[in-house]
N, C-alpha and C positions, 0 to 999 in steps of 0.2 A: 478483444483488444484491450476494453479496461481492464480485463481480470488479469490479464498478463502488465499492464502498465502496472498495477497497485502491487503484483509479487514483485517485480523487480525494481520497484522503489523500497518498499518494504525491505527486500532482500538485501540489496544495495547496502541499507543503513546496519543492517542486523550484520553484513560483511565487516564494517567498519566500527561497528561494535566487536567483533571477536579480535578484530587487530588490537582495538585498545585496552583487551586484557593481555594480550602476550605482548614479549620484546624479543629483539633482537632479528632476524631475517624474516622471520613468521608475518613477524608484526605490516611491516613492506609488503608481503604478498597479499594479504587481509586486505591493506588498503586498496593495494592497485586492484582487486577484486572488485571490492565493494566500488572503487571511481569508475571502472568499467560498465558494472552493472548499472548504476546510477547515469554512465551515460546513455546505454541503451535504454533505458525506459525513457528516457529525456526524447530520444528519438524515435521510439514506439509511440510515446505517448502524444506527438507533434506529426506523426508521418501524416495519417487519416484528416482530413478535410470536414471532419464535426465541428458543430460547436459546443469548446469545450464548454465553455459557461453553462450551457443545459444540459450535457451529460456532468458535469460538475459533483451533482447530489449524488448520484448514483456510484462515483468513482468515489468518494469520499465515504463510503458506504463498504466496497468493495477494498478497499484501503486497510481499511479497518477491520474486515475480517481477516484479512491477509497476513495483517501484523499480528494478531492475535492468531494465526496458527504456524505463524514464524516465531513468536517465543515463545508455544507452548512446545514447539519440536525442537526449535533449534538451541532453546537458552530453559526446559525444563519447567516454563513461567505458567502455572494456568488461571486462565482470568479469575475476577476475586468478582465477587456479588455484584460491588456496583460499578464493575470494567462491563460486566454483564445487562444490567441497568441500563448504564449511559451509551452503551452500545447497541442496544435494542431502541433506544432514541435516535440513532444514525442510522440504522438500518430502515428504520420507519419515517424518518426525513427523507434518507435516498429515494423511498420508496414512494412517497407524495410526490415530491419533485418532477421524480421523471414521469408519473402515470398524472400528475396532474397536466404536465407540459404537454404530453401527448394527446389525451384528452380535450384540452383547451384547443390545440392541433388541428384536433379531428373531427 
């Protein structure tokens, strides 16, 4: 459910990025795309009964790789050295977070 919450917030924003390159009727369907999308993860990511605050790290984690293979597909973008870097510091905070929570848990 987070991998699907962080593409379609991702997605969501990368929809209303491509409205705000084009004009004219285009531009309207981008958005209503992208406000749709955006509402559904709003609702994906609220339906489940978690708590979000400790799945938190690990969504922010998952966010992040998500947006990173939404602009390397959708906008040509591929990460630069230190997107790579400081993302392997989110990946490895997610990664404490939720296997510490668990752990401390258990």
């Amino acid at each position: 459910m987070l991998t699907l919450a962080a593409f379609l917030e991702s997605g969501g924003d990368a929809l209303i990025r491509k409205g705000l390159g084009v004009s004219g009727m285009p531009r309207g369907l981008w958005f209503v795309a992208g406000a749709v999308t955006l509402f559904v993860y709003g609702v994906v990511v609220n339906l489940p009964g978690w708590d979000f605050g400790r799945l938190l790290g690990v969504y922010v984690a998952l966010f992040f790789v998500a947006a990173q293979a939404i602009s390397y597909f959708a906008f040509g973008q591929a990460p630069t050295v230190p997107i790579l870097v400081g993302g392997a510091f989110i990946v490895i905070g997610g990664l404490i977070m939720t296997f510490w929570q668990q752990a401390a848990a258990g």
